[in-house]
Structure formats: C-alpha cells, structure tokens
PDB file of N, H, CA, C and O in Angstrom:
ATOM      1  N   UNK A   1     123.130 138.369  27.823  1.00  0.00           N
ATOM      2  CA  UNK A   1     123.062 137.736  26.519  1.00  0.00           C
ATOM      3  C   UNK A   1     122.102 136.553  26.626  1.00  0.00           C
ATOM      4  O   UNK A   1     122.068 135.798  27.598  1.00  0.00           O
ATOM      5  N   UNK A   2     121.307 136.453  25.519  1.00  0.00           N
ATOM      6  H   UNK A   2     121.335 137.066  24.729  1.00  0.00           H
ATOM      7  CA  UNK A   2     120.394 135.518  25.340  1.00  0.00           C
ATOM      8  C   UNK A   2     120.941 134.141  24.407  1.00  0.00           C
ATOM      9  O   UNK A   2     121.857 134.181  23.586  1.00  0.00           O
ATOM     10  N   UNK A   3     120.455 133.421  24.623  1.00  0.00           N
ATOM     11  H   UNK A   3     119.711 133.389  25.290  1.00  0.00           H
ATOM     12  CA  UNK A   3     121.197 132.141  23.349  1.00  0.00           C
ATOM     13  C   UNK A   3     119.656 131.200  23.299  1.00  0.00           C
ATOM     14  O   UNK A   3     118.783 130.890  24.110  1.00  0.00           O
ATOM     15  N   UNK A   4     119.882 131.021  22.113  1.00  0.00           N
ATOM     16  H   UNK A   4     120.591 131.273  21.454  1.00  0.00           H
ATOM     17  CA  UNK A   4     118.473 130.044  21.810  1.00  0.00           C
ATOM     18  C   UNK A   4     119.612 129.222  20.456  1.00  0.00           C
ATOM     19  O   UNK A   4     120.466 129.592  19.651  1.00  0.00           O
ATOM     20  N   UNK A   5     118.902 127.866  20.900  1.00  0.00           N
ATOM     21  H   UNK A   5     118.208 127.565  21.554  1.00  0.00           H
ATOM     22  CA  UNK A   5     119.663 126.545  20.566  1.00  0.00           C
ATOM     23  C   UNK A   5     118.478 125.765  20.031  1.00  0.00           C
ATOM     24  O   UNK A   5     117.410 125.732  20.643  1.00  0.00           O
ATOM     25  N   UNK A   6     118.706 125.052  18.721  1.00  0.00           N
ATOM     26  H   UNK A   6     119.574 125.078  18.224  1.00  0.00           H
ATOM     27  CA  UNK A   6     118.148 124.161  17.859  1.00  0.00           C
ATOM     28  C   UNK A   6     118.173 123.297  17.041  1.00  0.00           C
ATOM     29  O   UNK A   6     118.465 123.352  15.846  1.00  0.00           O
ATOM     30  N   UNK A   7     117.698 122.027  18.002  1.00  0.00           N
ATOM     31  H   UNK A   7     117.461 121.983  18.973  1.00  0.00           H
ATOM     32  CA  UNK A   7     118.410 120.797  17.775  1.00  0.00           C
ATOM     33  C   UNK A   7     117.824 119.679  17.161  1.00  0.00           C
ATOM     34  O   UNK A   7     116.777 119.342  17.713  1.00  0.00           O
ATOM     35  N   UNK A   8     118.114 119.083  16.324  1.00  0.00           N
ATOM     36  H   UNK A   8     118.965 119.358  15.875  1.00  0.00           H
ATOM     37  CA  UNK A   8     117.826 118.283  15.985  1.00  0.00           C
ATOM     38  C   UNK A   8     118.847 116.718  15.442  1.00  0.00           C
ATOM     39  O   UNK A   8     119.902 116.729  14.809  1.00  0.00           O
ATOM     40  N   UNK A   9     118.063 115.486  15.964  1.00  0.00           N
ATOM     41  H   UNK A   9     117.206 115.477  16.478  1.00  0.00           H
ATOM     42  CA  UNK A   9     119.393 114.333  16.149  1.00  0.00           C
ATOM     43  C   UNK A   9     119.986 113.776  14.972  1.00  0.00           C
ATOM     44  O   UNK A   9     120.787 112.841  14.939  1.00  0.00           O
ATOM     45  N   UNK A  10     119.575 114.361  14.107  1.00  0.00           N
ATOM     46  H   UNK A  10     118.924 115.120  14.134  1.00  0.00           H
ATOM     47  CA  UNK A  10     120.056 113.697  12.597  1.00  0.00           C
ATOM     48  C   UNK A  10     121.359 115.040  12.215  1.00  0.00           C
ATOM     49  O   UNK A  10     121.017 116.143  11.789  1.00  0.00           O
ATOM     50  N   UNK A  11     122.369 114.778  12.390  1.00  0.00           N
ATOM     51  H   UNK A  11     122.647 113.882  12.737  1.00  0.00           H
ATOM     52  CA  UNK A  11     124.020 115.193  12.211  1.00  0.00           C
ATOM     53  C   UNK A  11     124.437 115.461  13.145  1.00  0.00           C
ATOM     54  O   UNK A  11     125.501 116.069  13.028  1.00  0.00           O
ATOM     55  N   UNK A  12     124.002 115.253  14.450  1.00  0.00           N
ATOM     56  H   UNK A  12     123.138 114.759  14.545  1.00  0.00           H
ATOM     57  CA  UNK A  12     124.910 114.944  15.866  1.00  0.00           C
ATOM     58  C   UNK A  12     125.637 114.432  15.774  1.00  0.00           C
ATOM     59  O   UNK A  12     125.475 113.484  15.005  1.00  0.00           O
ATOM     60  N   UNK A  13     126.789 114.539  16.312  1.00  0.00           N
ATOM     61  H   UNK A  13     126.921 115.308  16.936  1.00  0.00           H
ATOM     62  CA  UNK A  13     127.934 113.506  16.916  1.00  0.00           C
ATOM     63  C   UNK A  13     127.914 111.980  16.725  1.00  0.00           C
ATOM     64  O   UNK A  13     127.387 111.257  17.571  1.00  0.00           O
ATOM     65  N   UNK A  14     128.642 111.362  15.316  1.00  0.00           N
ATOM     66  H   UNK A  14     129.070 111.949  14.628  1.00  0.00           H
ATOM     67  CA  UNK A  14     128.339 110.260  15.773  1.00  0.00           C
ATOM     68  C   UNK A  14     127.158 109.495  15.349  1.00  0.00           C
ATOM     69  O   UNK A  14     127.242 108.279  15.178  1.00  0.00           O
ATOM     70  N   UNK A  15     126.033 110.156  15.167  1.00  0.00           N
ATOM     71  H   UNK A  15     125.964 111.144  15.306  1.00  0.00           H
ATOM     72  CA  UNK A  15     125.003 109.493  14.448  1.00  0.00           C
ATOM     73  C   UNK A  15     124.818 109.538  13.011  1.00  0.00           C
ATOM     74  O   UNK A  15     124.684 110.560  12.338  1.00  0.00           O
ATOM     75  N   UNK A  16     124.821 108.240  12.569  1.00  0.00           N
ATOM     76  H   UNK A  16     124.929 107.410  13.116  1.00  0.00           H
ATOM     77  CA  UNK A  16     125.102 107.827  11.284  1.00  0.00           C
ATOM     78  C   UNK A  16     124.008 107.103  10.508  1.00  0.00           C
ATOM     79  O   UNK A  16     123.843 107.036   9.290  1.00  0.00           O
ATOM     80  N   UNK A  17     123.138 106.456  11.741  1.00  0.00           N
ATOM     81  H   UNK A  17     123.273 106.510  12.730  1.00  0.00           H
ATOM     82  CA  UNK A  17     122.503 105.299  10.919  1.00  0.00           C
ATOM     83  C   UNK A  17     120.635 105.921  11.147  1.00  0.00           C
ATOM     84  O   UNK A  17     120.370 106.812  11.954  1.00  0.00           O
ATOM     85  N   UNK A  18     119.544 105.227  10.259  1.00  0.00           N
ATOM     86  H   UNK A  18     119.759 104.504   9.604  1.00  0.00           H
ATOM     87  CA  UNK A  18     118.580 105.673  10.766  1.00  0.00           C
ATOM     88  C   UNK A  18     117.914 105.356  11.921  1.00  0.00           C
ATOM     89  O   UNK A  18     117.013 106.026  12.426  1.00  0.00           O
ATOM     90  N   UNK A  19     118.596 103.799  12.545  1.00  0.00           N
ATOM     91  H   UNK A  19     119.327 103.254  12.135  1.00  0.00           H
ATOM     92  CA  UNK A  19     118.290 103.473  14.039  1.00  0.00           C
ATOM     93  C   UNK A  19     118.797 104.320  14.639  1.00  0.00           C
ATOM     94  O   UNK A  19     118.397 104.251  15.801  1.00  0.00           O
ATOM     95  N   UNK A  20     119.569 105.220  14.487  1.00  0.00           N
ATOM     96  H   UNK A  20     119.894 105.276  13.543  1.00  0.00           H
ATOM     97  CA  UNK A  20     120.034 106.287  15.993  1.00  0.00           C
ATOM     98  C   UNK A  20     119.371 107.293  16.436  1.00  0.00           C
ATOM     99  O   UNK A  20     119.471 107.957  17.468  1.00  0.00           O
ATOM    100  N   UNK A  21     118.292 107.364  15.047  1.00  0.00           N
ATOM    101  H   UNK A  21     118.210 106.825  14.209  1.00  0.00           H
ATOM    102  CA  UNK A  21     117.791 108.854  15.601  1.00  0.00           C
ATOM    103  C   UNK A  21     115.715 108.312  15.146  1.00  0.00           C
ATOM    104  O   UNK A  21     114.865 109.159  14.871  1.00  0.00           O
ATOM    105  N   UNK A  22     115.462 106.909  15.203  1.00  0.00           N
ATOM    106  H   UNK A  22     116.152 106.221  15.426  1.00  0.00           H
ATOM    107  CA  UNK A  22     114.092 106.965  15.222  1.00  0.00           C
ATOM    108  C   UNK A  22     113.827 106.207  16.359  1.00  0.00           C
ATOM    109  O   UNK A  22     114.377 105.159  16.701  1.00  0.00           O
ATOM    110  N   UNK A  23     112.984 106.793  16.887  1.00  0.00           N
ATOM    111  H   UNK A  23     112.538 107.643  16.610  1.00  0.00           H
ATOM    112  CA  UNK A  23     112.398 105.994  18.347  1.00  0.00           C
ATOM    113  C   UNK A  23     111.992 104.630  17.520  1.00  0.00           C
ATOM    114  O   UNK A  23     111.574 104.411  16.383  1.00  0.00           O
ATOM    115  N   UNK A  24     112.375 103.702  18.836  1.00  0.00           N
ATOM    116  H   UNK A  24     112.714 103.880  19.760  1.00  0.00           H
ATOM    117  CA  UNK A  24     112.226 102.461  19.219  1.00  0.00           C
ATOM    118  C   UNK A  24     112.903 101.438  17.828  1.00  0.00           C
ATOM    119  O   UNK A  24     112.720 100.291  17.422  1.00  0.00           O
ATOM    120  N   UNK A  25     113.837 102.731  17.389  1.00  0.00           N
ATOM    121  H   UNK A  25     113.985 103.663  17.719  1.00  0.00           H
ATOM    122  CA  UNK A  25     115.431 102.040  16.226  1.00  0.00           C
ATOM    123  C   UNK A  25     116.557 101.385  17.696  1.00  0.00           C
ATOM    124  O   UNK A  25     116.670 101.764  18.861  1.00  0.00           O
ATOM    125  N   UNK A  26     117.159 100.376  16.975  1.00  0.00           N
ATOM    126  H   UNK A  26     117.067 100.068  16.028  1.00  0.00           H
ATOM    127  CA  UNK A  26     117.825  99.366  18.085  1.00  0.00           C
ATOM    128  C   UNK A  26     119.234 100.404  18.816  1.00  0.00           C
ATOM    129  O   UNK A  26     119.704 100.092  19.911  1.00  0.00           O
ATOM    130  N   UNK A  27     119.654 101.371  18.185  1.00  0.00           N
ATOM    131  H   UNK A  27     119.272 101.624  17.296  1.00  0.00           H
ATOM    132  CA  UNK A  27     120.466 102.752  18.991  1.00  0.00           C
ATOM    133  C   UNK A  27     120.213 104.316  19.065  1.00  0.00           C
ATOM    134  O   UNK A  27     120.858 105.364  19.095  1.00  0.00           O
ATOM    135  N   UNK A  28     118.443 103.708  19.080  1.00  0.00           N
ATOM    136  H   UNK A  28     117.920 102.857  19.055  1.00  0.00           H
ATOM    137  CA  UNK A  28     117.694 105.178  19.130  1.00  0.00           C
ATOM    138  C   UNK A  28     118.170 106.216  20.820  1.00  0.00           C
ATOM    139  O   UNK A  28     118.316 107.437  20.869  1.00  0.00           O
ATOM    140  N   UNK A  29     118.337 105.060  22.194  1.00  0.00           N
ATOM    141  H   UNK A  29     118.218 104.068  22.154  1.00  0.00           H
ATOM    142  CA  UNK A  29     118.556 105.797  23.146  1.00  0.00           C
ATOM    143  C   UNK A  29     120.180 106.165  23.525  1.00  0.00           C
ATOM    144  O   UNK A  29     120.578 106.747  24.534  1.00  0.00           O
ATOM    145  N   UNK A  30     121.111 105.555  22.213  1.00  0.00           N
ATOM    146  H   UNK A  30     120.788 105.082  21.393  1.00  0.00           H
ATOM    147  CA  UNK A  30     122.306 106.327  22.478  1.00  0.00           C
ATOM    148  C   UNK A  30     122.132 107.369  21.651  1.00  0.00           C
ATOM    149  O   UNK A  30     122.918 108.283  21.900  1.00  0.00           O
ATOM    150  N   UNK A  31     121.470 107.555  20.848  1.00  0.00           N
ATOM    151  H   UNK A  31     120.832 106.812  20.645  1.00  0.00           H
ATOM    152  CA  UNK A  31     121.250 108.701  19.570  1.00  0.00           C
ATOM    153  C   UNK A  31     121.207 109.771  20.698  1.00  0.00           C
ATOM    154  O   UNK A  31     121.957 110.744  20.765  1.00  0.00           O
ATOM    155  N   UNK A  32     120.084 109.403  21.693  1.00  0.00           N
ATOM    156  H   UNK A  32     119.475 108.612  21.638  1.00  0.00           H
ATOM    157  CA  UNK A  32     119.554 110.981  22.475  1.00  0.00           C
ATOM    158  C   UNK A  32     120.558 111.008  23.240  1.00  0.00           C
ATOM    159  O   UNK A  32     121.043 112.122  23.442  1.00  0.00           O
ATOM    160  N   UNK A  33     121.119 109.959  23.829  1.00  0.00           N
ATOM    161  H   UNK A  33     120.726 109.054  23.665  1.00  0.00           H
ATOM    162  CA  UNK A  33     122.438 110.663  24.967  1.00  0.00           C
ATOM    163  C   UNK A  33     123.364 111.019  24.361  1.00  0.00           C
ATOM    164  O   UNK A  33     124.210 111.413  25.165  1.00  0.00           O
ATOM    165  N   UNK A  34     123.900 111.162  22.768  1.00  0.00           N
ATOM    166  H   UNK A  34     123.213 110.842  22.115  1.00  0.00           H
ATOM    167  CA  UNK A  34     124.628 111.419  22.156  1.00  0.00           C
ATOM    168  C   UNK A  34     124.153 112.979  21.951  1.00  0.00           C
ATOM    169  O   UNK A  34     124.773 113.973  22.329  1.00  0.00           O
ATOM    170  N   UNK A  35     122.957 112.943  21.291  1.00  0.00           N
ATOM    171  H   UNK A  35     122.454 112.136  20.984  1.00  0.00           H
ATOM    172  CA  UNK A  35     122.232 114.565  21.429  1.00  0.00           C
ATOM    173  C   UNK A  35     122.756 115.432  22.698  1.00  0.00           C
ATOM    174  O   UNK A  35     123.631 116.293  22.797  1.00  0.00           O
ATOM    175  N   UNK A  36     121.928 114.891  23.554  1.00  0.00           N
ATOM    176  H   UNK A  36     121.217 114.192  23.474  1.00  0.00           H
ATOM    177  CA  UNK A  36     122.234 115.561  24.814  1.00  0.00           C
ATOM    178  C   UNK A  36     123.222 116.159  25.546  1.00  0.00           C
ATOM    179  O   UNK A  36     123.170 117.013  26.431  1.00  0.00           O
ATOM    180  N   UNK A  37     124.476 115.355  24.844  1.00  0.00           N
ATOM    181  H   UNK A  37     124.519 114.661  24.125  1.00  0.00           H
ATOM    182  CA  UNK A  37     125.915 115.211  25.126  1.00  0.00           C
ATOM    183  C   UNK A  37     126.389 116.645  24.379  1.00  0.00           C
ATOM    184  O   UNK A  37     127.018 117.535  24.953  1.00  0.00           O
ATOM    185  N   UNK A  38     125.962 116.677  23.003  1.00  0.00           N
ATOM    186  H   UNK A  38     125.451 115.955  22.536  1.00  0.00           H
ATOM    187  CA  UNK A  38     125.952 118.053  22.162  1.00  0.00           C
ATOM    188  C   UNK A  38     125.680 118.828  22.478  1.00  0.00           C
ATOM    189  O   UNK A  38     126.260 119.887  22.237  1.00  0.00           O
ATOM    190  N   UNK A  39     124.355 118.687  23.393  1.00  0.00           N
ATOM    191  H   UNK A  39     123.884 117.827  23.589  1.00  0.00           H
ATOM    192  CA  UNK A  39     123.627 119.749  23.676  1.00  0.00           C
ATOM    193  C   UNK A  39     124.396 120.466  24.695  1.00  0.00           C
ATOM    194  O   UNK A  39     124.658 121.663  24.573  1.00  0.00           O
ATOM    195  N   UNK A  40     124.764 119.758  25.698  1.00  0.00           N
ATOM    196  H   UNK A  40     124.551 118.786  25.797  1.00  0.00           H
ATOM    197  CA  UNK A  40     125.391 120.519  26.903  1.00  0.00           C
ATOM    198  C   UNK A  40     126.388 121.101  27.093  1.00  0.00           C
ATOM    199  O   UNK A  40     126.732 121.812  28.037  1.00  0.00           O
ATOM    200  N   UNK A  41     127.265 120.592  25.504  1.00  0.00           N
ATOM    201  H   UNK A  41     126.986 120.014  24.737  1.00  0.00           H
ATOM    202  CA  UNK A  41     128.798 121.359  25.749  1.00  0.00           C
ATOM    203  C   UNK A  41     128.363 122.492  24.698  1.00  0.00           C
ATOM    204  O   UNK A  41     129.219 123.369  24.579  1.00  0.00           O
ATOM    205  N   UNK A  42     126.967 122.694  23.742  1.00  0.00           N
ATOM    206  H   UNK A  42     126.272 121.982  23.839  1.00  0.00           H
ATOM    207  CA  UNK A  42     126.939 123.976  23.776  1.00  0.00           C
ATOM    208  C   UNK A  42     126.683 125.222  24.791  1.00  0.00           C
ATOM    209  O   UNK A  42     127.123 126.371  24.821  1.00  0.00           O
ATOM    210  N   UNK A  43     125.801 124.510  25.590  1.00  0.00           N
ATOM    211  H   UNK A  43     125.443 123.577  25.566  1.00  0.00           H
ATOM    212  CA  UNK A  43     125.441 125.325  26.752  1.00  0.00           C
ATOM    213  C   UNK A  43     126.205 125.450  27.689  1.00  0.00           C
ATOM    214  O   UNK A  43     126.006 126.399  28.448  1.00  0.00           O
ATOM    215  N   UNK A  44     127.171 124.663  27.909  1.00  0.00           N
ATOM    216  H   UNK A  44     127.332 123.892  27.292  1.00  0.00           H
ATOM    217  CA  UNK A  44     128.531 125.180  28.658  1.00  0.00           C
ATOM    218  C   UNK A  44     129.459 126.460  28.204  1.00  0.00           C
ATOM    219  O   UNK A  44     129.886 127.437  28.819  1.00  0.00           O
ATOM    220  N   UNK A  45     129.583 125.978  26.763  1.00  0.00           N
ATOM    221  H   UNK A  45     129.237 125.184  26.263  1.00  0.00           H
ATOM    222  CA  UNK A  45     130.525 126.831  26.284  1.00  0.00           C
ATOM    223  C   UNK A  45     129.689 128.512  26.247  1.00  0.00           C
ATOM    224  O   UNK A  45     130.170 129.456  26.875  1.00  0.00           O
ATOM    225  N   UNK A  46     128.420 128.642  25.424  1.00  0.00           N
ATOM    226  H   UNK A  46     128.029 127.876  24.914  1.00  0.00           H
ATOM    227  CA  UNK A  46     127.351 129.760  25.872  1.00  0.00           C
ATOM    228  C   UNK A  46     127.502 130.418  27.132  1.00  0.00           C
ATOM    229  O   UNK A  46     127.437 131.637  27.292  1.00  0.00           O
ATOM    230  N   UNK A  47     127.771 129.304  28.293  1.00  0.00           N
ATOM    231  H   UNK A  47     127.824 128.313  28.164  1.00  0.00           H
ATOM    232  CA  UNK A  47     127.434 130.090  29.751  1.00  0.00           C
ATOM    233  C   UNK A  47     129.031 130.404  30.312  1.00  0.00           C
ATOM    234  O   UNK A  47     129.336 131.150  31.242  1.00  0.00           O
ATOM    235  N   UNK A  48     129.893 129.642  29.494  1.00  0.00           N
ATOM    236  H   UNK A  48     129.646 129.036  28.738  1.00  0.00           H
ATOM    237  CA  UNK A  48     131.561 130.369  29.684  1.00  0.00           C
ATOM    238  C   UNK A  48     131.737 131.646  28.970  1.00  0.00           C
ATOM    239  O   UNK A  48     132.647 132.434  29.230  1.00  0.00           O
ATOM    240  N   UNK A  49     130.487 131.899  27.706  1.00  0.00           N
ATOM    241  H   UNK A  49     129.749 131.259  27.495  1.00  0.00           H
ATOM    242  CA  UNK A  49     130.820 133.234  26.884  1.00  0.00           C
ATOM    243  C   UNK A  49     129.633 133.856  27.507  1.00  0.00           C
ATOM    244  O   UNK A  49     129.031 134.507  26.653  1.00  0.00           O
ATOM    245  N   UNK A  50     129.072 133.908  28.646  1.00  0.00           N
ATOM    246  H   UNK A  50     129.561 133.380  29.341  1.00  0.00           H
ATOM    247  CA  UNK A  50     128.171 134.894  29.246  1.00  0.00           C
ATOM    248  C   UNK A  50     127.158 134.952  29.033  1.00  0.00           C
ATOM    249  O   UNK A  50     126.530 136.009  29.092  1.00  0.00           O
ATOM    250  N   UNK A  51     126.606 133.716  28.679  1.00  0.00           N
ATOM    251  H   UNK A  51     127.116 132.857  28.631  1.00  0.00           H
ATOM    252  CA  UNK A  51     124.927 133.672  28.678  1.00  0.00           C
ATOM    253  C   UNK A  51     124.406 134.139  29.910  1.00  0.00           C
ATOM    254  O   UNK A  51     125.010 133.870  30.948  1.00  0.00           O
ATOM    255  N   UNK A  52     123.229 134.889  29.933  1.00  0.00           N
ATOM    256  H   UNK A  52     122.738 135.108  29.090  1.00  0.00           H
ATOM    257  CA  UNK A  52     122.550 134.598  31.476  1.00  0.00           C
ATOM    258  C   UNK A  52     121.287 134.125  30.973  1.00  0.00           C
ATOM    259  O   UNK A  52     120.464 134.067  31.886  1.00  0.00           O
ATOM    260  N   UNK A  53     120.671 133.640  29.467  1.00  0.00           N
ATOM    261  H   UNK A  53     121.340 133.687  28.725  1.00  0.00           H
ATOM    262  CA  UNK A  53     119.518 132.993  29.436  1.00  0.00           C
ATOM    263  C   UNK A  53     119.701 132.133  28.309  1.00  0.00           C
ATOM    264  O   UNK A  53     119.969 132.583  27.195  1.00  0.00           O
ATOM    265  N   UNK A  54     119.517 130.433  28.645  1.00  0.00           N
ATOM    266  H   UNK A  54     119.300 130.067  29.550  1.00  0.00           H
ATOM    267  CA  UNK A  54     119.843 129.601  27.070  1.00  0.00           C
ATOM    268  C   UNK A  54     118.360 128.867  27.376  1.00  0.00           C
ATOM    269  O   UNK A  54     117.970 128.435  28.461  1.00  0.00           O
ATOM    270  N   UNK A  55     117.561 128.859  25.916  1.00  0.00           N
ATOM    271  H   UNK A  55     117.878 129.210  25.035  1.00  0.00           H
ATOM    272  CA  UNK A  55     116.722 128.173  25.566  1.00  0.00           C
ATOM    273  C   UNK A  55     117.187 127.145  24.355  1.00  0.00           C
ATOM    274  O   UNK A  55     117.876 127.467  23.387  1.00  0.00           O
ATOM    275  N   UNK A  56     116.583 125.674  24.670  1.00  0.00           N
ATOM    276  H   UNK A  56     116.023 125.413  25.456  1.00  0.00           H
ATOM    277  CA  UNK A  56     116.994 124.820  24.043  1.00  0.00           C
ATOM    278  C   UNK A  56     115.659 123.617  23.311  1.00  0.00           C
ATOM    279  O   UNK A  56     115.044 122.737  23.914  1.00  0.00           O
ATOM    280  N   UNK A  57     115.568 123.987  21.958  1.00  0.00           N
ATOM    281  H   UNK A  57     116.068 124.701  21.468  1.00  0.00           H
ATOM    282  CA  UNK A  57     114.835 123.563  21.728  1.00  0.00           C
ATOM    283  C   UNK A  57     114.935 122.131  20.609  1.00  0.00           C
ATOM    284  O   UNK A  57     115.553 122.177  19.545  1.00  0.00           O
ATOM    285  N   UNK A  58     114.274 121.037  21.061  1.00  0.00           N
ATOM    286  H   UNK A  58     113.772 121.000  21.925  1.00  0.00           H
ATOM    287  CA  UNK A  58     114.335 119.926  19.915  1.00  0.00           C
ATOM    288  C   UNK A  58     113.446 120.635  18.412  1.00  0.00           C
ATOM    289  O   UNK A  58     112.503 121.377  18.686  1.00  0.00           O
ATOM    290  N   UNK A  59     113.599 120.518  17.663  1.00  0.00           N
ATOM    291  H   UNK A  59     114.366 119.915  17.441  1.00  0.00           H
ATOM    292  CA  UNK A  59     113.129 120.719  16.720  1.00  0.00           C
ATOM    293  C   UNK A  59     112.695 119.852  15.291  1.00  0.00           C
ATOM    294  O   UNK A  59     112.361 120.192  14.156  1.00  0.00           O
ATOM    295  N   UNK A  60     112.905 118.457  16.044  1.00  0.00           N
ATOM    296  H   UNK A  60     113.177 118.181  16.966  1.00  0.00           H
ATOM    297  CA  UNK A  60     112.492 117.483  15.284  1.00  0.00           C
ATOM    298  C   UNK A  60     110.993 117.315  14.694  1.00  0.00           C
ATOM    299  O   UNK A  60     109.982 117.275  15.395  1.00  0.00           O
ATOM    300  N   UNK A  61     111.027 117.224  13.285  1.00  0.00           N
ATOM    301  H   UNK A  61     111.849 117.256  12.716  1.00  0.00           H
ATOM    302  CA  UNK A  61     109.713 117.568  12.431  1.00  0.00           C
ATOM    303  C   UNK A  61     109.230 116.306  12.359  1.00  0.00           C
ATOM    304  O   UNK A  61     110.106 115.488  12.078  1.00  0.00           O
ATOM    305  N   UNK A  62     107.703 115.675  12.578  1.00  0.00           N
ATOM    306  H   UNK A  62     106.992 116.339  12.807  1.00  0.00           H
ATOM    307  CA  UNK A  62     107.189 114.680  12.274  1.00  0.00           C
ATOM    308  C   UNK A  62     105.845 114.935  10.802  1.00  0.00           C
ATOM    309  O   UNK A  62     104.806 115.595  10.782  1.00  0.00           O
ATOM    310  N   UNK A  63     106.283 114.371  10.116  1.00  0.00           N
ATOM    311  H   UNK A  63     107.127 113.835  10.133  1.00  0.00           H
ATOM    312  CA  UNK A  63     105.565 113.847   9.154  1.00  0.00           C
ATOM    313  C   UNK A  63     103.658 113.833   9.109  1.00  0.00           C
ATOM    314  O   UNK A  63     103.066 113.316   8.161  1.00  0.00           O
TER     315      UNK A  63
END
C-alpha cells in the first residue's frame, strides 16, 4: 500500500493565530513542530495499517 500525505500548517493542531503558520511570525517555529507532530502520527498510524511507501508533501501555496 501506497499513502501520499498533504499538508499544509493552517488547521493543524492547535494553530490558531496567523503568527503560527507565517515564517518569521513570533510562533511560526512551534507552528512547524506542531505540523510535524501531525505529520508523524499520520505516518505512524499509515505504517501500523501497512504502508510500505508514505510520501509526504507540504503543500503550502505562496502568493
């Protein structure tokens, strides 16, 4: 099984404000460890339901 993942930090866990999710916003680098944090218990849970390939992609759109 394949899994492809797409992420983006605006409705993560927790992030609420627009400093959490714009670089060099005053809780832009808990925004990403908050991301990241998301990210991995999908890919845990994926590789407990039998992934043998997860691609994980940011998908944040710039202007």
């Amino acid at each position: 099984m394949c899994i492809y993942v797409s992420v983006h930090m605006e409705g993560v866990t927790g992030l609420v404000d627009a400093d959490d999710v714009r670089p060099g916003g005053r809780d832009y680098e808990r925004g990403r460890s908050m991301m990241a944090e998301d990210v991995n218990a999908a890919v845990r849970g994926a590789l407990t339901a039998g992934a043998a390939d997860i691609l994980v992609n940011d998908s944040c759109l710039r202007a």
